[in-house]
C-alpha positions as CSV (number, residue, x, y, z in Angstrom):
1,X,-0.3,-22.7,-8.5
2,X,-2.6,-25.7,-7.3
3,X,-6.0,-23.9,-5.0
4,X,-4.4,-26.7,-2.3
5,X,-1.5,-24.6,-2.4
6,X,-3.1,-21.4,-2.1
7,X,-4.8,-22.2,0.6
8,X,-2.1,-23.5,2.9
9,X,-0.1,-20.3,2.0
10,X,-4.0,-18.4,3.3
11,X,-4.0,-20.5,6.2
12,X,-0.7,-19.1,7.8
13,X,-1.1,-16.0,7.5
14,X,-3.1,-15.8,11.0
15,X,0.0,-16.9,12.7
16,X,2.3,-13.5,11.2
17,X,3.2,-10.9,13.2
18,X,3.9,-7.9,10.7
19,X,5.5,-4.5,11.3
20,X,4.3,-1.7,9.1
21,X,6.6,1.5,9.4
22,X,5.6,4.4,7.3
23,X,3.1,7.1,6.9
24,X,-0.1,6.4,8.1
25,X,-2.8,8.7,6.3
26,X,-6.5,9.3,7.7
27,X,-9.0,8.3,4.1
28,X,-11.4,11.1,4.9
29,X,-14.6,10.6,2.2
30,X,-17.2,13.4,2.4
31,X,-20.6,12.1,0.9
32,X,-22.1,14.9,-0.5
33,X,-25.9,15.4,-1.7
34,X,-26.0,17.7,-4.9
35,X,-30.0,18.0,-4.5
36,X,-29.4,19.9,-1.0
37,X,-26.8,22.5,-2.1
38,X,-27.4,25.8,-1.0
39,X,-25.9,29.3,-1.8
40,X,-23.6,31.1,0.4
41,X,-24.7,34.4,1.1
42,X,-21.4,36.0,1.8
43,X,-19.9,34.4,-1.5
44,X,-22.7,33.8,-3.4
45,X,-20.8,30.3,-4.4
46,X,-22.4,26.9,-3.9
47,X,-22.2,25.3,-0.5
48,X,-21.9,21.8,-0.6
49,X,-23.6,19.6,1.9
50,X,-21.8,16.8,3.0
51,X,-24.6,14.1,4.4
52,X,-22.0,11.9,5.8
53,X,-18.2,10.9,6.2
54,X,-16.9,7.6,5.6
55,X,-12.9,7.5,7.7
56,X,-10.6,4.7,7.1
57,X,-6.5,4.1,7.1
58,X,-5.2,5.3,4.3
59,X,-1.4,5.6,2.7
60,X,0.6,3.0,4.8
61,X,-2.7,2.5,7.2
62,X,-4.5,0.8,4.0
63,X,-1.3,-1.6,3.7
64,X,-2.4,-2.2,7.8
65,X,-6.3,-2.4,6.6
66,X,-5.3,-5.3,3.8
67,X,-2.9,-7.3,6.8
68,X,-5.5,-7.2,9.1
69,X,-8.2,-8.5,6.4
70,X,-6.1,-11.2,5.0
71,X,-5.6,-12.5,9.1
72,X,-1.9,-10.9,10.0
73,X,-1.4,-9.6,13.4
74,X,-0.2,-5.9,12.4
75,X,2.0,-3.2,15.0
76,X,2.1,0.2,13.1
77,X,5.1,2.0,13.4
78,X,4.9,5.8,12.6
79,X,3.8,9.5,13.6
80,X,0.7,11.4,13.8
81,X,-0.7,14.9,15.1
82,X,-2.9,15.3,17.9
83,X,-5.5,16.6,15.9
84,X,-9.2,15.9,15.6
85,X,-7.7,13.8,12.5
86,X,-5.7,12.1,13.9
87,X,-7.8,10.6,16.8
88,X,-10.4,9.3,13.8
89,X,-7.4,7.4,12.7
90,X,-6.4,6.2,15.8
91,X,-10.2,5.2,15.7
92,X,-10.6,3.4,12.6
93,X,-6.9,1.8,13.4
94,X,-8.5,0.4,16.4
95,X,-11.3,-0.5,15.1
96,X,-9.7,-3.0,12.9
97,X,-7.5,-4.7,15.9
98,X,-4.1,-3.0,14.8
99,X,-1.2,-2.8,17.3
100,X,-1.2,1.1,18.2
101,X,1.5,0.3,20.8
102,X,4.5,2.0,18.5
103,X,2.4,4.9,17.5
104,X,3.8,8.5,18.0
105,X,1.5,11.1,18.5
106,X,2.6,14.4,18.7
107,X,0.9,18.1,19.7
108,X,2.8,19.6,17.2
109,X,2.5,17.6,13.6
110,X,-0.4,17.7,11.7
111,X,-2.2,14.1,10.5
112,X,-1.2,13.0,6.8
113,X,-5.1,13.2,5.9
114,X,-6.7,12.6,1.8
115,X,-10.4,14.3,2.2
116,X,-12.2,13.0,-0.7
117,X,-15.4,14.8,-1.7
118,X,-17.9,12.4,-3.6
119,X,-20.5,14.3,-5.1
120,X,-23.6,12.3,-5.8
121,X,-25.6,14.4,-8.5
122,X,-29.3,14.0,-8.8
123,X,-29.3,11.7,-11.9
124,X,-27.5,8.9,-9.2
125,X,-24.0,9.8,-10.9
126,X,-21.3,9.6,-8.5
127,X,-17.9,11.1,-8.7
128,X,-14.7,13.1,-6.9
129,X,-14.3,16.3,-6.4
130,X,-10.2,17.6,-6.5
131,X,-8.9,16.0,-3.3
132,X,-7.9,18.0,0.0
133,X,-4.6,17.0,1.5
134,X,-3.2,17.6,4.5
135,X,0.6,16.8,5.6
136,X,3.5,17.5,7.4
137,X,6.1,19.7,5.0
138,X,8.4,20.3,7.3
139,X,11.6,18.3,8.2
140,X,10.6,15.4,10.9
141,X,11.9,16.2,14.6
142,X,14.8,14.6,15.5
143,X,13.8,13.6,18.6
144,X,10.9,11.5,16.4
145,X,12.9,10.4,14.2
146,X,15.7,8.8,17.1
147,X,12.3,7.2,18.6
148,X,11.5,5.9,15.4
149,X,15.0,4.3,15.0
150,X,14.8,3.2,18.5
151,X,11.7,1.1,18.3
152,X,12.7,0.0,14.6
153,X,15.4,-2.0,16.0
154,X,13.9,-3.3,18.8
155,X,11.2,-5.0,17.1
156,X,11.8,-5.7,13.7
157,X,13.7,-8.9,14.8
158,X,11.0,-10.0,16.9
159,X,8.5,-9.9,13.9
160,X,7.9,-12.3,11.0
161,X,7.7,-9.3,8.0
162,X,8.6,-5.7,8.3
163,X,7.0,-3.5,5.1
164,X,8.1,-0.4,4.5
165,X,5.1,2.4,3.4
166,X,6.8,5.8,2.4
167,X,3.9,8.1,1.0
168,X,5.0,11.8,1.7
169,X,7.0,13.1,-1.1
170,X,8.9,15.9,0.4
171,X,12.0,14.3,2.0
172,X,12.5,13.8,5.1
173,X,9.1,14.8,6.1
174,X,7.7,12.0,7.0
175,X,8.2,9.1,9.2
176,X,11.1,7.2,6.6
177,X,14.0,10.0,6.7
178,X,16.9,9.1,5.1
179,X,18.8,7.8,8.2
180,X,15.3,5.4,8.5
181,X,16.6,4.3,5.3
182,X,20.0,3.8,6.5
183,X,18.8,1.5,9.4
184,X,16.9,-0.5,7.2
185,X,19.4,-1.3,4.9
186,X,21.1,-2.2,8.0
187,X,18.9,-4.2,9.3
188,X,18.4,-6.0,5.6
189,X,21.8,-6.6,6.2
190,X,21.8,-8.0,9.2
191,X,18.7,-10.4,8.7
192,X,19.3,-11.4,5.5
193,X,16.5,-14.1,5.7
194,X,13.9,-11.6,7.4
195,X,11.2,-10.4,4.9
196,X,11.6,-6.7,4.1
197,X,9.7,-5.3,1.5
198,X,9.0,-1.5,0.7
199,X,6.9,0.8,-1.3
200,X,8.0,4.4,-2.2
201,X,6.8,6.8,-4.9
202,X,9.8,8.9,-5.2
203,X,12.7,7.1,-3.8
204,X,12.4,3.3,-4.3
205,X,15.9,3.2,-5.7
206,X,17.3,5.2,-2.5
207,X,16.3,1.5,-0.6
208,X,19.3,-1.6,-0.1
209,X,19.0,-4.6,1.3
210,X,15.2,-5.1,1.0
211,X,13.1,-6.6,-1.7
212,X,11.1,-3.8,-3.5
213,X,7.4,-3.0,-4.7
214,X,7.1,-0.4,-7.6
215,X,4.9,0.1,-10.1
216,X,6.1,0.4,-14.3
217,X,6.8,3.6,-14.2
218,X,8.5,3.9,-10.3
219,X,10.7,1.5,-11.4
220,X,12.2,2.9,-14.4
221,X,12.9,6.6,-12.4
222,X,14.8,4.0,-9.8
223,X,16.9,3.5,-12.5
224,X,17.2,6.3,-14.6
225,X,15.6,5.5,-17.1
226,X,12.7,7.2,-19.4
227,X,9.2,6.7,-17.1
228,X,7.1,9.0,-19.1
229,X,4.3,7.6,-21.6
230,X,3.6,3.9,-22.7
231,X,6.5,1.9,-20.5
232,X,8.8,0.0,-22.8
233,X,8.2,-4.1,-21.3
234,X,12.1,-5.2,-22.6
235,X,13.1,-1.7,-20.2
236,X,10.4,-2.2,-17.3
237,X,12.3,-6.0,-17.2
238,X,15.8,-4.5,-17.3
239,X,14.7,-2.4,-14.3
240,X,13.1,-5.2,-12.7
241,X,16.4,-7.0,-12.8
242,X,18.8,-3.6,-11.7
243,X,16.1,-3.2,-8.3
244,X,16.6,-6.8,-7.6
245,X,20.5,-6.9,-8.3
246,X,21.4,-4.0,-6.1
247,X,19.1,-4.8,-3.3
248,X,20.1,-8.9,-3.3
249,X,16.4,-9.7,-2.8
250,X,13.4,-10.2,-5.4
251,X,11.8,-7.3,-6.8
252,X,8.0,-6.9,-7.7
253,X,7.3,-4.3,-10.6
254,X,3.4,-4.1,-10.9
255,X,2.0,-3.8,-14.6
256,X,-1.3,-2.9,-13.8
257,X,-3.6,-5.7,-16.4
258,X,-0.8,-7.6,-17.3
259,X,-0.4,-8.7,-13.7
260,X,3.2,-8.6,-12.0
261,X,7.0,-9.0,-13.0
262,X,9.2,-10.7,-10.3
263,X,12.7,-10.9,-10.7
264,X,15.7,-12.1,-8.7
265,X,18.7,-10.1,-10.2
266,X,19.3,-13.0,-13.5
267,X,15.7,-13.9,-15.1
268,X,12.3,-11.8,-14.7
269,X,8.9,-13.9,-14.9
270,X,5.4,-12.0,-15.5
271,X,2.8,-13.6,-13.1
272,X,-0.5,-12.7,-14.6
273,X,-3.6,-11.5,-13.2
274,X,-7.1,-11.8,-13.5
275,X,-8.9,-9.4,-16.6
276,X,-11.8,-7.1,-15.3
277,X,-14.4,-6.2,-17.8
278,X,-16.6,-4.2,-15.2
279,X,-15.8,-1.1,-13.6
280,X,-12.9,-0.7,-11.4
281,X,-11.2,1.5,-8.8
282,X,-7.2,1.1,-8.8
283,X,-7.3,3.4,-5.3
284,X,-5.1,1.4,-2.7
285,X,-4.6,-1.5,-5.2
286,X,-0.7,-1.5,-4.9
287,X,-1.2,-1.2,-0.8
288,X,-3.5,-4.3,-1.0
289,X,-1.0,-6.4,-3.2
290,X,2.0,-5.6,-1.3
291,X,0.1,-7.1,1.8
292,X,-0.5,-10.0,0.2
293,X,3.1,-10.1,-1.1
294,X,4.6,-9.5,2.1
295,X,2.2,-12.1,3.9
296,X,2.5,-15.0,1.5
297,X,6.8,-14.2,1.5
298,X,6.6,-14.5,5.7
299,X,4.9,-18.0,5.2
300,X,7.3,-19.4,2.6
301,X,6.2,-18.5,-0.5
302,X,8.2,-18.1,-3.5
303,X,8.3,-15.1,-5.4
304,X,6.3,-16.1,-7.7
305,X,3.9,-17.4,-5.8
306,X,3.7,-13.9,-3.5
307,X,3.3,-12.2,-6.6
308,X,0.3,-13.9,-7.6
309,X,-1.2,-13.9,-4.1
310,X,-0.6,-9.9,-4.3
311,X,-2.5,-9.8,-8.0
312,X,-5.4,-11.7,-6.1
313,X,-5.3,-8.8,-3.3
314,X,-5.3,-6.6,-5.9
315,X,-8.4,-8.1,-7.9
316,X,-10.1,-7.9,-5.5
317,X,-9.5,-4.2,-4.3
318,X,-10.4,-2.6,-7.7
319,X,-13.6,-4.0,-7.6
320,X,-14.7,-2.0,-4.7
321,X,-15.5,1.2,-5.7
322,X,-15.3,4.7,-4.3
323,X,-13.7,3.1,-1.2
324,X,-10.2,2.3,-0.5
325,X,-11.0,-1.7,-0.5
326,X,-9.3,-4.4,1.1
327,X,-9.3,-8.4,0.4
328,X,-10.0,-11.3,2.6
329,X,-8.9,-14.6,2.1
330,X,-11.9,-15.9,1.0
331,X,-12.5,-13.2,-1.5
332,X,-9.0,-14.2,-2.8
333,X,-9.9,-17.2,-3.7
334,X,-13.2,-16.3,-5.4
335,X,-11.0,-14.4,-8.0
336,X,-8.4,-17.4,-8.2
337,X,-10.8,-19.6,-9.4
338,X,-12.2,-16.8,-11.8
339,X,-8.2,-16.2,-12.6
340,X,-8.0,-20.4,-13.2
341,X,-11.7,-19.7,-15.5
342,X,-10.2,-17.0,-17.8
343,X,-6.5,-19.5,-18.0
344,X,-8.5,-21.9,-19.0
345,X,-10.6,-20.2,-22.2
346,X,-8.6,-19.6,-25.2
347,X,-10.7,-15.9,-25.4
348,X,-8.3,-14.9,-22.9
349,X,-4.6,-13.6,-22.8
């Protein structure tokens, strides 16, 4: 890809309106100062002291944070609790200019929230403590789950991309049940050239219709095949090609440093990525790059060329640390030229 080219596929994504149905999650990061600790005296254990928090989208709501960042107008479509939680996402979901206008929010649900304890040690190390989650493990409401459905199909025709987010593991707990699967593959079906992309740890196969976003090891489960240790490329490819087959749309199988694999059902082409020597934080970089995906498809992209607009999302994500990043256009194309540097030395692969 030419940086002309880049940059006209940059330049529309202002002009998208972009549906994000899924499980929005509050980030929760708890700064905590190691030199202030004190001692309980009831427990006699150490009590940290947290010197600030740091709230931002997270799950699905970091696939809103990268939409909003690259220019996309962005409606998020989903449930939350009515919960002290849930009003600092509303919050920081504001605070970025997303479209609260399909959000449920409900008394009697808890919100989907990752508190992440940093510890900063008095030697300036910085690390995480074992993460605190909250979420809903109990079966979705119906009566949520028929007004999810209801505004699904009301506005996914309206809008120029729909992305699917599906983050809680325990099925039909969240805001994609099984029948929210069903109407998607509908929907695929019925607006075959609508851009429909999801993202699911556990069930990416369960999804028809749409084009996919998985990861090496996501994608062979999808399939059946063997996902633990190093993934086999020749089976990651074959997978690649089954996602892409079944669902009659291009699937997107990231492969971490060796960029991404796009195929279309027949053939399967790595697009490459740019190689990090410095420290790097892979939190939220598959959110990032399927905004960019889902963005550069909506404005005409090819595959290919979404693929690599998503690896530049992701580039730029990782290098953010300790915070669940996002990239703007302008940061994208600091790490396509850096991407066009490395292409260009023969130190490279």
């Amino acid at each position: 890809m030419q940086e002309a080219r880049l940059r006209q596929i940059l330049a529309g994504f202002p002009a998208l309106k972009v549906l994000v149905l899924g499980d929005l999650f509050l980030d929760k990061y708890l700064e905590i100062d190691r030199s202030l600790s004190e001692v309980s005296l009831e427990t006699g254990l150490e009590a940290y002291q947290v010197t600030a928090t740091r709230p931002s989208p997270g799950a699905a709501g970091t696939v809103v944070s990268n939409l909003r960042a690259l220019g996309a107008r962005v409606l998020c479509l989903g449930v939350i609790g009515d919960t002290g939680e849930g009003y600092e996402l509303r919050r920081a979901l504001e605070a970025i200019g997303a479209d609260l206008s399909l959000l449920l929010v409900r008394p009697d649900l808890l919100t989907p929230t990752y508190t992440k304890p940093m510890m900063h040690e008095p030697d300036g190390h910085v690390h995480e403590l074992e993460r605190l989650d909250i979420k809903n493990r109990s079966p979705l409401p119906e009566d949520v789950e028929a007004t999810i459905l209801e505004r699904l199909r009301r506005v996914a025709p309206e809008v120029d991309a729909v992305i699917v987010s599906e983050y809680v593991q325990e099925r039909n707990c969240g805001a994609v049940t099984d029948r929210v699967r069903e109407e998607i593959a509908r929907l695929g079906a019925a607006l075959p050239h609508k851009v429909l992309i999801a993202d699911s740890r556990t069930r990416i196969g369960a999804y028809r219709n749409v084009s996919i976003k998985s990861n090496q090891s996501e994608a062979l489960r999808a399939v059946g095949a063997e996902a633990e240790g190093e993934p086999d490329a020749a089976a990651v490819e074959s997978a690649a090609r089954e996602l892409a087959s079944r669902n009659g749309r291009p699937a997107f199988v990231t492969l971490g440093p060796r960029g991404m694999l796009v195929s279309d059902g027949e053939r399967c082409r790595r697009v490459p990525t740019v190689h990090e020597t410095g420290p790097i934080d892979p939190v939220g970089a598959g959110d990032s790059a399927l905004a960019g995906i889902a963005c550069a498809l909506a404005v005409g992209a090819s595959p290919e060329e979404a693929a690599l607009v998503g690896n530049l999302c992701a580039a730029v994500t990782i290098r953010k640390i300790g915070t669940t990043g996002t990239a703007s256009p302008e940061e994208v194309l600091e790490r396509f030229a850096c991407l066009r540097g490395q292409q260009a030395s023969p130190e490279v692969t």
